[in-house]
N, C-alpha and C positions, 0 to 999 in steps of 0.2 A: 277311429275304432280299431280292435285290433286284429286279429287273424289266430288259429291255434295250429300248432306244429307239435311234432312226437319230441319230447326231451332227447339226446342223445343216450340216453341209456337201454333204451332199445324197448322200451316198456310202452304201456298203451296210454298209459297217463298222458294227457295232453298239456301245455304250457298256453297260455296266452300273452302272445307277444305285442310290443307298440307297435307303430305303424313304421315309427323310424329305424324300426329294427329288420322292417322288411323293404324300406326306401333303396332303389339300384343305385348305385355307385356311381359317380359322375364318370364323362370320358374321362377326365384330370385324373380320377383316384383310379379307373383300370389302367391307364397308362401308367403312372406309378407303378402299381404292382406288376406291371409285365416287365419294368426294369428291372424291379428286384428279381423277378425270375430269371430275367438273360444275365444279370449282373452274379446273381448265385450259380447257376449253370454253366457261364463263363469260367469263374474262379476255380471251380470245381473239374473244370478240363483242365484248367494250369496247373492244379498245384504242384504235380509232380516238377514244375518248372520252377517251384516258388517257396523250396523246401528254406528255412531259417537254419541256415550254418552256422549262426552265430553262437560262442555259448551260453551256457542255458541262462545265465545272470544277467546278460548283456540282452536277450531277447524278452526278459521276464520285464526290463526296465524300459521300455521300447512300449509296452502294450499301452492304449487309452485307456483302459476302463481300468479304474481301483474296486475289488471286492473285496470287501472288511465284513468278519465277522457280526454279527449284532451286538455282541457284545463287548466289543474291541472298539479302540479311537480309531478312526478312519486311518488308513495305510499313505507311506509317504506320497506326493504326490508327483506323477509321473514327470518325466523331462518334458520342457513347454513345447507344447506345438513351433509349426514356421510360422502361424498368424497366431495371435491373443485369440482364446475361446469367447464366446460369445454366450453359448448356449451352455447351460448343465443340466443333466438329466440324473435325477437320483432316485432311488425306488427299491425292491425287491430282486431275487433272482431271475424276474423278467426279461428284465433289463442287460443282462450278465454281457450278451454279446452285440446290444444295440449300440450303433457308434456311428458319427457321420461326420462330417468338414465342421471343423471349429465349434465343436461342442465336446466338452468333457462329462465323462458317468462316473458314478457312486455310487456302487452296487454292496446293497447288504442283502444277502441271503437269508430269508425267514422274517423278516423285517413286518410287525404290522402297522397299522397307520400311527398308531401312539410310539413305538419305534420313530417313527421316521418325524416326528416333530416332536422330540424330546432332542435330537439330533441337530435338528434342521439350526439352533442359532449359532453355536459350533461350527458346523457346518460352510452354513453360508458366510458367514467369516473369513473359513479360510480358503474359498473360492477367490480368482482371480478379477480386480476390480470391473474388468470389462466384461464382464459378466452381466447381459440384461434379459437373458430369459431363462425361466427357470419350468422343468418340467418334470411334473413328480408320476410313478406310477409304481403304486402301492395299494393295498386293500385286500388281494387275495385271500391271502393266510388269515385277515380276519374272518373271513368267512365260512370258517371252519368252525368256529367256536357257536356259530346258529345263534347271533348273538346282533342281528341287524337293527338294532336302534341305539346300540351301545354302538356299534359300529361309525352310524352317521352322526350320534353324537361327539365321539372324535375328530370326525372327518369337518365338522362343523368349527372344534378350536383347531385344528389346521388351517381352517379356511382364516378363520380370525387371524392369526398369525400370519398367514402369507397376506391378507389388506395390508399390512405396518411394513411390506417390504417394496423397495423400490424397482421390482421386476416385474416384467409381463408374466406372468402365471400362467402354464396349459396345463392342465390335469390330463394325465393319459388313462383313459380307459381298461377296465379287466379285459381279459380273455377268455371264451367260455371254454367252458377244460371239456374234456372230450373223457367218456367211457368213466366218469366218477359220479355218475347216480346220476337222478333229476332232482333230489334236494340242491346239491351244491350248483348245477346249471341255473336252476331258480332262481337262487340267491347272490347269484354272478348278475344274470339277467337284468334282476330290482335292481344291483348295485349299480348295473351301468346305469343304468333310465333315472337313478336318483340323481347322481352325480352329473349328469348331465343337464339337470334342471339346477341343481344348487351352484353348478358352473356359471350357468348364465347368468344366474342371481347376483353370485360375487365378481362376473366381467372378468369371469378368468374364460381361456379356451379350452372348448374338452373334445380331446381325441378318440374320434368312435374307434374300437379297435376289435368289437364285437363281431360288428360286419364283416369284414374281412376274414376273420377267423374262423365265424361259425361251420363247421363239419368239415372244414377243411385237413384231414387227417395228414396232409405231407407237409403241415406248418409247426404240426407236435412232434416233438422225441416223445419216445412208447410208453412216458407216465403220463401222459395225456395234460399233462399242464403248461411245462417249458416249451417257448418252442426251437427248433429246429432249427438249424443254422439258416436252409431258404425263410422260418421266419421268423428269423432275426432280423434277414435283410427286409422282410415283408414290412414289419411292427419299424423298424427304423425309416424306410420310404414312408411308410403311412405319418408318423412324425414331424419326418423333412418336411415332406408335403402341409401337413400343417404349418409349422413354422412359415414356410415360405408363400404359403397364401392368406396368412394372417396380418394386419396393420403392422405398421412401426410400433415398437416397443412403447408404449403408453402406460406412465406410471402412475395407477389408481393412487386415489385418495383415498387413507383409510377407514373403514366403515366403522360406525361405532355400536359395539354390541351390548353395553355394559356401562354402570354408572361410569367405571373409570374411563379416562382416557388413554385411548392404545398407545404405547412408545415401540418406534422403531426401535430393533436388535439387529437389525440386519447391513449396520452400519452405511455409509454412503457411498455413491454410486461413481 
């Protein structure tokens, strides 16, 4: 059953939440998050120690994370790591500053789910072969358009499309935005709890990102959606942490939704 809470918009309207939406935190997942806080409060007393002399072209080619327009081919792809990536994480402007050990992003800004797999065979191509986990986090900006079965029916040929790939799949969860109505929190709300079931359905992983987030106001920069460098670092621990309590990379069998039969695009592994 679930429980009722005030939407963040400050209004008396109530929301009815799941249950897993009010489930506490494991020890595992507060100790995470108090990394990312000492680890962002640390960084944030050095930086004056930690200024980039280099110039500005040399430090631009250095970054991990590529942001490409939406409507642009992906931007060249950075100088390689010291170890081959493992992990790539691609999605929206969420993602802009999420970065961890041996994982590569691919950040399109405004990006919505049919964006991002119209993209994805492209894409995934020209990732590096060691590449066996892939995690996408996307859906926001559909949510604008008040437009939620159109939405999951998207999310649904995404889902079909990542069965035919030879990677472990984690879908990362929305964030609920803070100070933009109780329509749009609503609609964030349903989108986690769907995707969360339809995760399980297709044995992909889904990263709660709700919980963590919810009224936490020093996790957003002041348009109440992106968040904030502490939670960049927050949304990126919450990740690690997945990945890293999740099984060995286990390449599903793909599922068949349709007379035809699915073909791998996602070439071999």
């Amino acid at each position: 059953s679930g429980i009722t809470a005030k939407a963040p918009s400050g209004s008396d309207e109530r929301l009815d939440l799941p249950a897993s939406s009010r489930a506490p935190a494991s020890s595992t997942r507060r100790r995470i998050l108090k990394e990312a806080v000492r680890f962002h409060s640390s960084k944030a007393r050095a930086s004056p120690l930690l200024t980039d002399h280099r110039p500005q072209g040399e430090a631009a080619a250095a970054a991990v994370v590529t942001q490409v327009p939406v409507g642009s081919a992906p931007a060249p792809v950075s100088p390689p790591p010291l170890f081959a990536p493992t992990t790539a994480i691609i999605g929206d402007s969420i993602i802009r500053k999420v970065r961890f050990f041996n994982a590569v992003t691919r950040c399109f800004p405004g990006a919505t789910v049919l964006d991002i797999l119209e993209k994805l065979p492209d894409l995934l191509r020209s990732l590096p072969s060691t590449i066996r986990r892939l995690i996408l986090h996307v859906g926001f900006n559909d949510t604008s358009y008040r437009e939620s079965e159109t939405t999951k029916k998207t999310f649904i040929r995404l889902f079909n499309f990542l069965n035919s790939c030879p990677l472990t799949v984690f879908i990362s969860g929305p964030l609920p935005s803070l100070s933009r109505g109780q329509g749009r929190f609503s609609r964030l709300l349903s989108l986690s709890s769907w995707l969360h079931s339809a995760s399980s359905l297709n044995r992909f992983v889904f990263i709660d990102n709700f919980n963590l987030f919810w009224n936490r106001t020093s996790f957003y920069k002041t348009d109440g959606i992106h968040p904030s460098p502490l939670g960049s670092n927050v949304l990126a621990a919450n990740i690690r942490y997945s990945v890293q309590t999740s099984p060995a990379p286990v390449m599903p069998p793909p599922v068949q939704t349709s007379s035809s039969v699915q073909t791998s695009v996602c070439g071999s592994d």
